[in-house]
PDB file of N, CA, C and O in Angstrom:
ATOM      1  N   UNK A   1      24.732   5.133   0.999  1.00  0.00           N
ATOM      2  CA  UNK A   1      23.460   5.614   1.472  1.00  0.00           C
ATOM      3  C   UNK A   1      22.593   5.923   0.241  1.00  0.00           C
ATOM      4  O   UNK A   1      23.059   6.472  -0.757  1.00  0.00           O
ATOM      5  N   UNK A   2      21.349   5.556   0.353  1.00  0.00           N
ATOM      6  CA  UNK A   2      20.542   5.872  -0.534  1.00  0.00           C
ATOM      7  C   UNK A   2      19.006   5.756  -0.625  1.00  0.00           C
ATOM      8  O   UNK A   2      18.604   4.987   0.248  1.00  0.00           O
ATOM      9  N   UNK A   3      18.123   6.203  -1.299  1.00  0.00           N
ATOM     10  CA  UNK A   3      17.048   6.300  -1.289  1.00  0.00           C
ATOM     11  C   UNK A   3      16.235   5.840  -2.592  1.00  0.00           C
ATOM     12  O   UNK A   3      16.319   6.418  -3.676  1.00  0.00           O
ATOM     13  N   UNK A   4      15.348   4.593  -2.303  1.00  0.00           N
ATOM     14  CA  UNK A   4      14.736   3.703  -3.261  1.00  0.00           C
ATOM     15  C   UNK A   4      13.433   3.782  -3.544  1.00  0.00           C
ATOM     16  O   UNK A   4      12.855   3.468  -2.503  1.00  0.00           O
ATOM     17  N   UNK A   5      12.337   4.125  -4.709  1.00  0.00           N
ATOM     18  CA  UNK A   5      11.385   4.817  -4.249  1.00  0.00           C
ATOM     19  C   UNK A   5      10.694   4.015  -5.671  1.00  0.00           C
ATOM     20  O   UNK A   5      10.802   4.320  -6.859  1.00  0.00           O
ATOM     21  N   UNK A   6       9.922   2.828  -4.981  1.00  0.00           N
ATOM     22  CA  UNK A   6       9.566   1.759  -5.955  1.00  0.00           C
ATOM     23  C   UNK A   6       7.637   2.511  -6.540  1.00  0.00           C
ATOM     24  O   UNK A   6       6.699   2.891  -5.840  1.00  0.00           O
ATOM     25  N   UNK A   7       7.759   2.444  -7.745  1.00  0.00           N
ATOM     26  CA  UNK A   7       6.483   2.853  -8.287  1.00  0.00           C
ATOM     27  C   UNK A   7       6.176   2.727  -9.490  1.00  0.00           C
ATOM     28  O   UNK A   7       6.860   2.051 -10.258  1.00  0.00           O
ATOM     29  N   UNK A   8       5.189   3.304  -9.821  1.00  0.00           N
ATOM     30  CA  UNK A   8       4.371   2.716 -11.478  1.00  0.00           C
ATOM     31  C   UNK A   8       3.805   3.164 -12.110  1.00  0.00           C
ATOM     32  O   UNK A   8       2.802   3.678 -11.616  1.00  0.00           O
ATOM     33  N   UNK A   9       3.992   3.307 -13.573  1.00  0.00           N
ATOM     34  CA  UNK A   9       3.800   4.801 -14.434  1.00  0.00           C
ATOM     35  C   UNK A   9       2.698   5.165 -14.231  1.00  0.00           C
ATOM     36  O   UNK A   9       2.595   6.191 -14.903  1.00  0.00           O
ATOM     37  N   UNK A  10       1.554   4.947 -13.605  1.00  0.00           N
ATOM     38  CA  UNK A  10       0.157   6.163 -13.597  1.00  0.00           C
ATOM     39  C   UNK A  10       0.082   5.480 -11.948  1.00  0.00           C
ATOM     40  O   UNK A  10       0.023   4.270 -11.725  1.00  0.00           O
ATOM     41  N   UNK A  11       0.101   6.623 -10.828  1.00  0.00           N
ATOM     42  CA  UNK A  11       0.308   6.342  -9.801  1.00  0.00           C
ATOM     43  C   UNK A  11       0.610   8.212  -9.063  1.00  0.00           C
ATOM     44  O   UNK A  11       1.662   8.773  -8.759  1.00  0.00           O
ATOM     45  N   UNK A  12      -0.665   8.632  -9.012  1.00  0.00           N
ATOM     46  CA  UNK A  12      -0.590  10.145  -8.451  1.00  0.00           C
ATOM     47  C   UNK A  12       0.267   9.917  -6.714  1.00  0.00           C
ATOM     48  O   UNK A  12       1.000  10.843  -6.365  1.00  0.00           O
ATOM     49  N   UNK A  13       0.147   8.969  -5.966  1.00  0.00           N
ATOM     50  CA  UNK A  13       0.950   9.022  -4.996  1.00  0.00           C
ATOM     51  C   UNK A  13       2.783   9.294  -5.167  1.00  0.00           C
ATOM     52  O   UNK A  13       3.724   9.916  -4.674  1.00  0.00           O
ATOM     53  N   UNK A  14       2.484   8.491  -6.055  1.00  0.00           N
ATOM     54  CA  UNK A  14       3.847   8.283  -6.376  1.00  0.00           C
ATOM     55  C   UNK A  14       4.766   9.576  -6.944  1.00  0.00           C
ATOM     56  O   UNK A  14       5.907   9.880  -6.594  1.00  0.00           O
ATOM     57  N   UNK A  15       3.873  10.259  -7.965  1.00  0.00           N
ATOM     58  CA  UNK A  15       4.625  11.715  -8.394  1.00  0.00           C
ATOM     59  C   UNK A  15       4.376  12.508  -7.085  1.00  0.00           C
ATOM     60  O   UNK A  15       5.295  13.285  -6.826  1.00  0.00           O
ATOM     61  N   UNK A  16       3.222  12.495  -6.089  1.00  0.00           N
ATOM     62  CA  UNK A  16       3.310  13.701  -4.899  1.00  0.00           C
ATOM     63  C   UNK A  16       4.591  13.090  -3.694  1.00  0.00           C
ATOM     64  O   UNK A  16       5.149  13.820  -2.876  1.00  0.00           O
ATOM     65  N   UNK A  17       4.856  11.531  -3.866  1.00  0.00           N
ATOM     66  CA  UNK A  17       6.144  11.531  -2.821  1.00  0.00           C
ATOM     67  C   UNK A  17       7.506  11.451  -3.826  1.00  0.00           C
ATOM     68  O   UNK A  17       8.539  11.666  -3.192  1.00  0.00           O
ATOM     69  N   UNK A  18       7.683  11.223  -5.061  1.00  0.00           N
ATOM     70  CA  UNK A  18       8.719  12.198  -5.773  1.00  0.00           C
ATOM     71  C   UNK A  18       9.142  13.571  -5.431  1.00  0.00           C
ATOM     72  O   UNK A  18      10.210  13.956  -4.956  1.00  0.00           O
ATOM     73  N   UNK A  19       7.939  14.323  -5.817  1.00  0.00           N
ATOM     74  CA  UNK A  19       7.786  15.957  -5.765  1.00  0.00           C
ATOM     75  C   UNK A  19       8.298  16.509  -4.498  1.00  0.00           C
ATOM     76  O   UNK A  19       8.982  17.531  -4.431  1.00  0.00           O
ATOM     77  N   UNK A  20       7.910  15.736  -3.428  1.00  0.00           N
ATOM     78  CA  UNK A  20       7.993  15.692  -2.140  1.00  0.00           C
ATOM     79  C   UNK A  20       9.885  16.122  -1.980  1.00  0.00           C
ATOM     80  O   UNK A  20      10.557  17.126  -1.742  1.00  0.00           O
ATOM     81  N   UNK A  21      10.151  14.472  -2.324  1.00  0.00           N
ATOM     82  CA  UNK A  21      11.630  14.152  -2.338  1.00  0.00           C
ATOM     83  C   UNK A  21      12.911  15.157  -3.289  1.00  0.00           C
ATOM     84  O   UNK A  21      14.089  15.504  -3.204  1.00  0.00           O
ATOM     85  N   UNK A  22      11.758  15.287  -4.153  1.00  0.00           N
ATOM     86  CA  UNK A  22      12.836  16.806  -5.540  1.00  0.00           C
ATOM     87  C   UNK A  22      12.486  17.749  -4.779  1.00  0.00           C
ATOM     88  O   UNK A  22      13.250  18.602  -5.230  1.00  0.00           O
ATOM     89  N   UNK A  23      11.849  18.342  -3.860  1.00  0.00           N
ATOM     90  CA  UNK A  23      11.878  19.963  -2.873  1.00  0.00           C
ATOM     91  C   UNK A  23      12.826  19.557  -1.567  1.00  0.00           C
ATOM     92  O   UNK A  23      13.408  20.321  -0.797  1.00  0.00           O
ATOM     93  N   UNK A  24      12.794  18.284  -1.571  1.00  0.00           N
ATOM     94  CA  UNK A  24      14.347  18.353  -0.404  1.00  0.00           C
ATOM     95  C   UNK A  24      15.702  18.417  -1.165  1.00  0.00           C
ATOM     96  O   UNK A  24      16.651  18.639  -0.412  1.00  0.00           O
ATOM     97  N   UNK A  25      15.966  18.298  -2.267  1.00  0.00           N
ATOM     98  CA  UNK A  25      16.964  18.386  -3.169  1.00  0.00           C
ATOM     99  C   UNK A  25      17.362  16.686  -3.157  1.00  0.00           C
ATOM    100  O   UNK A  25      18.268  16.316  -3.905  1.00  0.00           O
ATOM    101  N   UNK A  26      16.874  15.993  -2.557  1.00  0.00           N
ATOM    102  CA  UNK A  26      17.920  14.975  -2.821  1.00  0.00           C
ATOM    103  C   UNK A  26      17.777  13.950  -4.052  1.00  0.00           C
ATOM    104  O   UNK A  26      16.821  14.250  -4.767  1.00  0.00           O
ATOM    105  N   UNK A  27      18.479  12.834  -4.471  1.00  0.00           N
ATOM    106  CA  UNK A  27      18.734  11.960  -5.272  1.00  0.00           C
ATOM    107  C   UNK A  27      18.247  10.447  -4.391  1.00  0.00           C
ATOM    108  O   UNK A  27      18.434   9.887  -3.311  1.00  0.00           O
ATOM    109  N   UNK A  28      17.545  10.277  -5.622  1.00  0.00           N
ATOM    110  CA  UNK A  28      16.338   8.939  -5.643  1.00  0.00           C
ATOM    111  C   UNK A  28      16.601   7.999  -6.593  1.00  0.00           C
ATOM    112  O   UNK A  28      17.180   8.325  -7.630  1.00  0.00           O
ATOM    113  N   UNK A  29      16.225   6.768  -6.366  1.00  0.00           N
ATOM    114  CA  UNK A  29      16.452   5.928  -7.819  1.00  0.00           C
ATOM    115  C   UNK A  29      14.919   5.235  -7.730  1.00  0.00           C
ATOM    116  O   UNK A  29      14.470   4.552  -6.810  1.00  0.00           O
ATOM    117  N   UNK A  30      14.411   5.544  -8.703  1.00  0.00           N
ATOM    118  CA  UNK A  30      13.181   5.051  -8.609  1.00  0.00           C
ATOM    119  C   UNK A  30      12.929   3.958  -9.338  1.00  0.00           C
ATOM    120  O   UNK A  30      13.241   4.158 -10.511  1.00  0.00           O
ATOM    121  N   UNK A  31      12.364   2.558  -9.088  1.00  0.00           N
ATOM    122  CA  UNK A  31      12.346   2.038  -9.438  1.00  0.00           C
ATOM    123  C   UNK A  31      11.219   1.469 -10.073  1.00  0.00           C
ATOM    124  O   UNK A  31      10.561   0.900  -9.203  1.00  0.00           O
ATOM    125  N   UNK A  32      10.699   1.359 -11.164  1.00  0.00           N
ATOM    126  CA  UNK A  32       8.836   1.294 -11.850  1.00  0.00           C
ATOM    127  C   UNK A  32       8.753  -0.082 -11.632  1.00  0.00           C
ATOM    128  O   UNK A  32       9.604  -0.868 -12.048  1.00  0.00           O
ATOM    129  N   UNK A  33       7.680  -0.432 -10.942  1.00  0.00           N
ATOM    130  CA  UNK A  33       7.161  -2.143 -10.700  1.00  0.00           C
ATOM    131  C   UNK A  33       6.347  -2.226 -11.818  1.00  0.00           C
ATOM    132  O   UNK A  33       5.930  -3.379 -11.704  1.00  0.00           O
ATOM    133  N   UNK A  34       5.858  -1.790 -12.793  1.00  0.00           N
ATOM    134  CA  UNK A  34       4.657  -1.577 -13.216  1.00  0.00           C
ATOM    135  C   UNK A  34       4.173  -2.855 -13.859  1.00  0.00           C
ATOM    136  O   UNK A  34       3.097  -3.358 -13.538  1.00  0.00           O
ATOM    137  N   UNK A  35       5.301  -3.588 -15.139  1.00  0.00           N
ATOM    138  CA  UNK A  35       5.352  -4.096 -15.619  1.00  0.00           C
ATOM    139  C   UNK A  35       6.090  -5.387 -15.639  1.00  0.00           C
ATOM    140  O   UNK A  35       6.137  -6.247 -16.518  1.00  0.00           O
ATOM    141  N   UNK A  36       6.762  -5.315 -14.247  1.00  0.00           N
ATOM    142  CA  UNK A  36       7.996  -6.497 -13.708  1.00  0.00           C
ATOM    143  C   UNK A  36       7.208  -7.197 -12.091  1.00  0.00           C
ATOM    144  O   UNK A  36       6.988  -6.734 -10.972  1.00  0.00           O
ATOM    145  N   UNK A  37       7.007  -8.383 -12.704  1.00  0.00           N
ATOM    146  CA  UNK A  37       6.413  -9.177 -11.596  1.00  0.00           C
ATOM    147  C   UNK A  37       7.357  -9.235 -10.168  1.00  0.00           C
ATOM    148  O   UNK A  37       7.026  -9.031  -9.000  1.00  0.00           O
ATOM    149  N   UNK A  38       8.696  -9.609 -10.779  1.00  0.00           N
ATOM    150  CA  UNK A  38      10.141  -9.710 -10.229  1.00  0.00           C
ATOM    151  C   UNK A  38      10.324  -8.815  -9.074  1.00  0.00           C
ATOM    152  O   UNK A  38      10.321  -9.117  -7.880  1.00  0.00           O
ATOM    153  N   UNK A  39      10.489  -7.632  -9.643  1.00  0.00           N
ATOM    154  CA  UNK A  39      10.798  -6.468  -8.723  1.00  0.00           C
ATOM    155  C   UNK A  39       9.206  -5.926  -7.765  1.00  0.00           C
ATOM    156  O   UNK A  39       9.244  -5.329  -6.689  1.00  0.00           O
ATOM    157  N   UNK A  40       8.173  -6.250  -8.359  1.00  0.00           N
ATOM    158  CA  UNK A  40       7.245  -5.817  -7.560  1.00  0.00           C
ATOM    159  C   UNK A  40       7.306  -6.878  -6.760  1.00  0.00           C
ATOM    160  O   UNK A  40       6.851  -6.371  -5.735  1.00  0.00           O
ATOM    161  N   UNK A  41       7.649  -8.503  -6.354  1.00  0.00           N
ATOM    162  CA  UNK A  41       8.057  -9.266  -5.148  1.00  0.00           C
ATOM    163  C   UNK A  41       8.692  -8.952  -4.849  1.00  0.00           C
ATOM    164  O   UNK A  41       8.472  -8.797  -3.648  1.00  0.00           O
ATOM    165  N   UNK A  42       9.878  -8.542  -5.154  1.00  0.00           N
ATOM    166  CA  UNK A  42      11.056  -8.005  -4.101  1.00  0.00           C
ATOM    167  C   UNK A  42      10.563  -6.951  -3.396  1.00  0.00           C
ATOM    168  O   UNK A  42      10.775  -6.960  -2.184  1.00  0.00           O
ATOM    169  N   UNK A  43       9.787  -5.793  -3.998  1.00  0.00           N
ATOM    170  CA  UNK A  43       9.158  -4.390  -3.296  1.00  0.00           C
ATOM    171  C   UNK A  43       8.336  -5.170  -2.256  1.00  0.00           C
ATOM    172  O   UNK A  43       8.443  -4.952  -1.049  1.00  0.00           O
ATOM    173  N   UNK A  44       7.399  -6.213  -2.856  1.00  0.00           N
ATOM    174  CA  UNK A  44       6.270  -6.803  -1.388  1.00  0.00           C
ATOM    175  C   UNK A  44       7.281  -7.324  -0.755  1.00  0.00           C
ATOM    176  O   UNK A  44       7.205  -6.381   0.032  1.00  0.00           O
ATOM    177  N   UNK A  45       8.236  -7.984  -0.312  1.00  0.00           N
ATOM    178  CA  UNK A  45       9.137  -9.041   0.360  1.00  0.00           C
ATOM    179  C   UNK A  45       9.640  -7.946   1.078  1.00  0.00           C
ATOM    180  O   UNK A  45       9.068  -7.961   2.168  1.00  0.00           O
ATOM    181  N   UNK A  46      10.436  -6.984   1.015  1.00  0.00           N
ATOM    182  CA  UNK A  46      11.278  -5.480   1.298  1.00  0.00           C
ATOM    183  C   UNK A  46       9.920  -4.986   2.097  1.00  0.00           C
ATOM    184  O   UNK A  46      10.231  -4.626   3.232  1.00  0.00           O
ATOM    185  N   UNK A  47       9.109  -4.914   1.948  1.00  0.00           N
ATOM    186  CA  UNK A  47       8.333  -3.838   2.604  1.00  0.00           C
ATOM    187  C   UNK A  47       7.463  -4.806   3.447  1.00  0.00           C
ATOM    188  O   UNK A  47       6.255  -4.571   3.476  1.00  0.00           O
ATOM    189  N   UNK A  48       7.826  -5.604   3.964  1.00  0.00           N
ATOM    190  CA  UNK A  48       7.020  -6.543   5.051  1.00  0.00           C
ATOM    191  C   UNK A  48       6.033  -6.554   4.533  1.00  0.00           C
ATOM    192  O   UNK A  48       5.224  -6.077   5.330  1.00  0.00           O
ATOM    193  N   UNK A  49       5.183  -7.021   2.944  1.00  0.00           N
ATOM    194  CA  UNK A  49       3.853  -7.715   2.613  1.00  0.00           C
ATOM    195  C   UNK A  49       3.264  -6.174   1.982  1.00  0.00           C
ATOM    196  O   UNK A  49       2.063  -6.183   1.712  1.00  0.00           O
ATOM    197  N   UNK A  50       3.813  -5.210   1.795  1.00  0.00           N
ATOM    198  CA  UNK A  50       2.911  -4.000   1.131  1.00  0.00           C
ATOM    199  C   UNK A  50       3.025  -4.366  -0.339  1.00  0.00           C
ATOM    200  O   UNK A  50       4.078  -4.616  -0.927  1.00  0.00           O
ATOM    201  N   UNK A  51       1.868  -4.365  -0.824  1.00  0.00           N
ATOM    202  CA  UNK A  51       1.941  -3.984  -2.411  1.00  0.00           C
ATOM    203  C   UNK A  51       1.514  -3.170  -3.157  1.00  0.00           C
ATOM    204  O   UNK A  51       1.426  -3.300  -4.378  1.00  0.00           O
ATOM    205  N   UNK A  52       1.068  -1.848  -2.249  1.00  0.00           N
ATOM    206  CA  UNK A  52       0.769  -0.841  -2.856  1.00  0.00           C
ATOM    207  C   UNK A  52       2.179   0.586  -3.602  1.00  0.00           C
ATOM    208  O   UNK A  52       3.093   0.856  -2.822  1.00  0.00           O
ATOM    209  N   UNK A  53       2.179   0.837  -4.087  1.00  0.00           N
ATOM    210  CA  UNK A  53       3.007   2.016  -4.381  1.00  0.00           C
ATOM    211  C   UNK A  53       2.811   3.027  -3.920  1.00  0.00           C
ATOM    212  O   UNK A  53       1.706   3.123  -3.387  1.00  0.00           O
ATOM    213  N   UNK A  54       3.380   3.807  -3.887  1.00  0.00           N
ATOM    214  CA  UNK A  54       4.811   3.584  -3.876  1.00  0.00           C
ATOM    215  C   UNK A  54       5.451   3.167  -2.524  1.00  0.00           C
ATOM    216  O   UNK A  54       4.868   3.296  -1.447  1.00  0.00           O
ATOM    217  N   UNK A  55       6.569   2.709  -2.655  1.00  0.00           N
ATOM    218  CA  UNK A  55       7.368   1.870  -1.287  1.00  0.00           C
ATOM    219  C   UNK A  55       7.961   2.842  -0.951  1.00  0.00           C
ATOM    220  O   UNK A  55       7.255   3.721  -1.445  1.00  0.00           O
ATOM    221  N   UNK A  56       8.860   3.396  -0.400  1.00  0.00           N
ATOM    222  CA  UNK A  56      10.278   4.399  -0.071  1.00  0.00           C
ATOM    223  C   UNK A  56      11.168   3.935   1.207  1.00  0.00           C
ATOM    224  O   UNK A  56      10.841   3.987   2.392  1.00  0.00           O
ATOM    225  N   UNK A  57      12.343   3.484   0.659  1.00  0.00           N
ATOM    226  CA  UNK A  57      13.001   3.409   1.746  1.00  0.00           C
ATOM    227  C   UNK A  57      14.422   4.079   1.444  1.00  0.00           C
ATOM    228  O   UNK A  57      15.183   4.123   0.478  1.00  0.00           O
ATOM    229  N   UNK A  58      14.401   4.599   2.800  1.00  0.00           N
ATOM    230  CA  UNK A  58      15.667   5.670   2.993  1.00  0.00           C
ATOM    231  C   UNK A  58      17.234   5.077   4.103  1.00  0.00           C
ATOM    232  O   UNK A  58      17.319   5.073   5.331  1.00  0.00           O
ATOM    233  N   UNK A  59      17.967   4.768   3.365  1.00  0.00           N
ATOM    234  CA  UNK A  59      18.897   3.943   4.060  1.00  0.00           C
ATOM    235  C   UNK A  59      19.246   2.481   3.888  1.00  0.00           C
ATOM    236  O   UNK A  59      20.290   1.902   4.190  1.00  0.00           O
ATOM    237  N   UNK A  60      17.952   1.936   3.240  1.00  0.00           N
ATOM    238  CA  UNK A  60      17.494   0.445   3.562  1.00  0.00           C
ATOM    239  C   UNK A  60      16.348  -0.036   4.545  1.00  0.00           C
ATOM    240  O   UNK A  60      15.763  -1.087   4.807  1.00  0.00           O
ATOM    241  N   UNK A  61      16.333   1.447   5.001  1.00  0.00           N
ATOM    242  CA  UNK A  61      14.916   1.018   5.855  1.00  0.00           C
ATOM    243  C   UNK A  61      13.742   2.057   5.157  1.00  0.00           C
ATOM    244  O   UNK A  61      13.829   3.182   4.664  1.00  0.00           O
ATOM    245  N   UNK A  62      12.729   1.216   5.344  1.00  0.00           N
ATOM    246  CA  UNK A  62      11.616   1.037   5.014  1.00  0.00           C
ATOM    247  C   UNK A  62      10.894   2.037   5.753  1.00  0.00           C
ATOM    248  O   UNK A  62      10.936   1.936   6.979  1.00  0.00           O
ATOM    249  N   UNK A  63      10.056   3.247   5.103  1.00  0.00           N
ATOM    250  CA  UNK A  63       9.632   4.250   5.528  1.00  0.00           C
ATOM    251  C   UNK A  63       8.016   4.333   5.503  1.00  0.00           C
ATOM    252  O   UNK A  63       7.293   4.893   6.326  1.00  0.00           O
ATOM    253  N   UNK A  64       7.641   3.615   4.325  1.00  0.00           N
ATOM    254  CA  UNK A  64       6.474   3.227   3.967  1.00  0.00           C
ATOM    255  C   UNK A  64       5.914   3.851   2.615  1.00  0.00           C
ATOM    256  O   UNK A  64       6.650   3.669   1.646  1.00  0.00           O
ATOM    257  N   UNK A  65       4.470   4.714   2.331  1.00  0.00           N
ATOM    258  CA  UNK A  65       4.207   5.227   1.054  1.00  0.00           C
ATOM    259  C   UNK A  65       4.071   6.483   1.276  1.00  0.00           C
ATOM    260  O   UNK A  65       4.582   7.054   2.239  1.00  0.00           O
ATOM    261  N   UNK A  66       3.330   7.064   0.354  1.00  0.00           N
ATOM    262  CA  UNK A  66       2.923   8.786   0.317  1.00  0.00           C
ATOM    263  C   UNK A  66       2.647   9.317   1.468  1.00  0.00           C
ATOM    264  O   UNK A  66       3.222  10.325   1.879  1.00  0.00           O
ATOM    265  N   UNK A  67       1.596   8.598   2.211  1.00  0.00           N
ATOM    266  CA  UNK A  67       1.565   9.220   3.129  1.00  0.00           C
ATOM    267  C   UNK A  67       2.191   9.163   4.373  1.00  0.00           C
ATOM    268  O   UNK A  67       2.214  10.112   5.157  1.00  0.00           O
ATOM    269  N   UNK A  68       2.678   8.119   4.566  1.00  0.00           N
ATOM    270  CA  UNK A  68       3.868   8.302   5.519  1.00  0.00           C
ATOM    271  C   UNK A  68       5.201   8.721   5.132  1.00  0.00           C
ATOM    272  O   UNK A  68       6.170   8.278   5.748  1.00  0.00           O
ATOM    273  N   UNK A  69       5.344   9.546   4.155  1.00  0.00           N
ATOM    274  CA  UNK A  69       6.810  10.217   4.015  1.00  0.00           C
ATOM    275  C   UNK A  69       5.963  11.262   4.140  1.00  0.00           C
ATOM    276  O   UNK A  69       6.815  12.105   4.420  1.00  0.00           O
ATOM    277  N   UNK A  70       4.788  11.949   4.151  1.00  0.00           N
ATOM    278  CA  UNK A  70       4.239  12.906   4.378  1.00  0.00           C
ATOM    279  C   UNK A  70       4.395  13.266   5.788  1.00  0.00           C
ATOM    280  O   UNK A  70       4.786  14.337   6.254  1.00  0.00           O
ATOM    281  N   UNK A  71       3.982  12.068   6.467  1.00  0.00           N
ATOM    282  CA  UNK A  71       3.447  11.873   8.228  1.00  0.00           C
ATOM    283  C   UNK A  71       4.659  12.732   8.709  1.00  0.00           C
ATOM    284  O   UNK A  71       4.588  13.766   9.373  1.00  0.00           O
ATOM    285  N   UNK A  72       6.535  11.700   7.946  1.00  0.00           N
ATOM    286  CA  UNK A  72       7.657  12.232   8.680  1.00  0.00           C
ATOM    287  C   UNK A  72       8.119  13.515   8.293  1.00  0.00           C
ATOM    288  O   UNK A  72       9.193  13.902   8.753  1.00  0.00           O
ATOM    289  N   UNK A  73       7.241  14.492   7.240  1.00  0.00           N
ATOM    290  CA  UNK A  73       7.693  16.105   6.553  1.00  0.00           C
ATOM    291  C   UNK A  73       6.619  16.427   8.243  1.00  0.00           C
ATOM    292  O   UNK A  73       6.969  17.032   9.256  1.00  0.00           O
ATOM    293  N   UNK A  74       5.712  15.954   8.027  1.00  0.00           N
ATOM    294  CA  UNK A  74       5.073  16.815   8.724  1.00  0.00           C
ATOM    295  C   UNK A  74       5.553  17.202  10.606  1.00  0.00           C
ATOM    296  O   UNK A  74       5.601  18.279  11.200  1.00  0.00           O
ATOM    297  N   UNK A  75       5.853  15.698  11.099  1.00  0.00           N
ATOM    298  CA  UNK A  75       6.003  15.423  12.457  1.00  0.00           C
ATOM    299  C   UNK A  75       8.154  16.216  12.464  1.00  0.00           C
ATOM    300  O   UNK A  75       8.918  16.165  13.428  1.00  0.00           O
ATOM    301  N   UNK A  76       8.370  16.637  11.479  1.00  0.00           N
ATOM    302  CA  UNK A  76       9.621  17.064  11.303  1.00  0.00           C
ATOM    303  C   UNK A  76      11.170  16.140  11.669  1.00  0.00           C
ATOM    304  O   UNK A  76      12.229  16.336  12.264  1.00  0.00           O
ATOM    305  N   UNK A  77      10.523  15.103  10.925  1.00  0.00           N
ATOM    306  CA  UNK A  77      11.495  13.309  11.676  1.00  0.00           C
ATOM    307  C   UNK A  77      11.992  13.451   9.406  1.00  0.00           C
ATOM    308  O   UNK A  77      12.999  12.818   9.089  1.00  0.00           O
ATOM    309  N   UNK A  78      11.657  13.798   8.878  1.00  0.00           N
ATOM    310  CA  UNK A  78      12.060  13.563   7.137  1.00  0.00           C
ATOM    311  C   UNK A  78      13.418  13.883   7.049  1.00  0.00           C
ATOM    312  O   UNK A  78      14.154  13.120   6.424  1.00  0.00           O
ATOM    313  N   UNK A  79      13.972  15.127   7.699  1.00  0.00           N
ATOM    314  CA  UNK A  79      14.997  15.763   7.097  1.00  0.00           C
ATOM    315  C   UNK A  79      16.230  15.060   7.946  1.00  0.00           C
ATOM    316  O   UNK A  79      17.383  14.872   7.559  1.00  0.00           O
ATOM    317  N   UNK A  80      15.616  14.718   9.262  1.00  0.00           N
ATOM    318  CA  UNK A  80      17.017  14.085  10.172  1.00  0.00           C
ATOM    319  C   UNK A  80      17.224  12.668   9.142  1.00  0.00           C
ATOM    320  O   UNK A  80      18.298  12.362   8.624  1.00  0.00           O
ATOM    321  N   UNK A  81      15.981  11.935   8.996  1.00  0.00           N
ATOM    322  CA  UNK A  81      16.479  11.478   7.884  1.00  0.00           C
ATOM    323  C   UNK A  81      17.073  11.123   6.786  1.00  0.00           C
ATOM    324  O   UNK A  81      17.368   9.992   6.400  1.00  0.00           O
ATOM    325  N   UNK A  82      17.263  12.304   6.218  1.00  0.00           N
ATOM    326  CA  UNK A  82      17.117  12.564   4.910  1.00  0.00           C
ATOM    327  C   UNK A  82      19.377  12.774   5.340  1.00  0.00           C
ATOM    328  O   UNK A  82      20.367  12.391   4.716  1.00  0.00           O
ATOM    329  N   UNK A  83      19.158  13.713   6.938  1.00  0.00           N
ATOM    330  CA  UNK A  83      20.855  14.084   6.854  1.00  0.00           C
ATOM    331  C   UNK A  83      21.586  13.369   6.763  1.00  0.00           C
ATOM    332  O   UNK A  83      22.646  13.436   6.140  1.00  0.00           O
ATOM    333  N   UNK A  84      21.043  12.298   7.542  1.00  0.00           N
ATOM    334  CA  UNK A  84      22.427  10.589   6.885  1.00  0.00           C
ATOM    335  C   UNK A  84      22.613  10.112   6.075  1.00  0.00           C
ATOM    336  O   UNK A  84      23.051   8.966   5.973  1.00  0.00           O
ATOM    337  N   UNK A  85      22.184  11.248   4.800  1.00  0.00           N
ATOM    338  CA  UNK A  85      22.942  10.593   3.233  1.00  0.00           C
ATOM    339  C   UNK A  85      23.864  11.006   3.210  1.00  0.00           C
ATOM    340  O   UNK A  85      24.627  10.761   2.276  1.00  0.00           O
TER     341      UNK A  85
END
């Protein structure tokens, strides 16, 4: 189980759904597209055509960006989430 959280060194979404993810305590592997053509296709291909940053997917599935890991803190759907690690 794990949580993949694709992004790119100047990218304020990206540190507020980090920040987000370090106040639930858990472990992330983040991955920087910034500079890798490679991995930013795999992030668009993985995320059904998004190429914005940051991506996040929790499990292998695809959660979306900042503000929808926001949407699921808020609607209280993040943490059931978050329990099947």
């Amino acid at each position: 189980m794990e949580i993949l959280v694709y992004t790119t060194q100047i990218c304020p979404y990206c540190v507020r759904a980090k920040k987000l993810l370090d106040s639930k305590g858990v472990q992330y592997t983040e991955i920087d597209v910034s500079n890798d053509s490679d991995l930013r296709q795999v992030m668009t291909q993985k995320s059904g055509g998004r190429t914005s940053v940051p991506q996040i997917f929790i499990n292998q599935q695809h959660v979306g960006g900042c503000d929808d890991l926001y949407a699921l803190e808020k609607a209280g759907e993040l943490d059931k989430l978050l329990e099947l690690i």
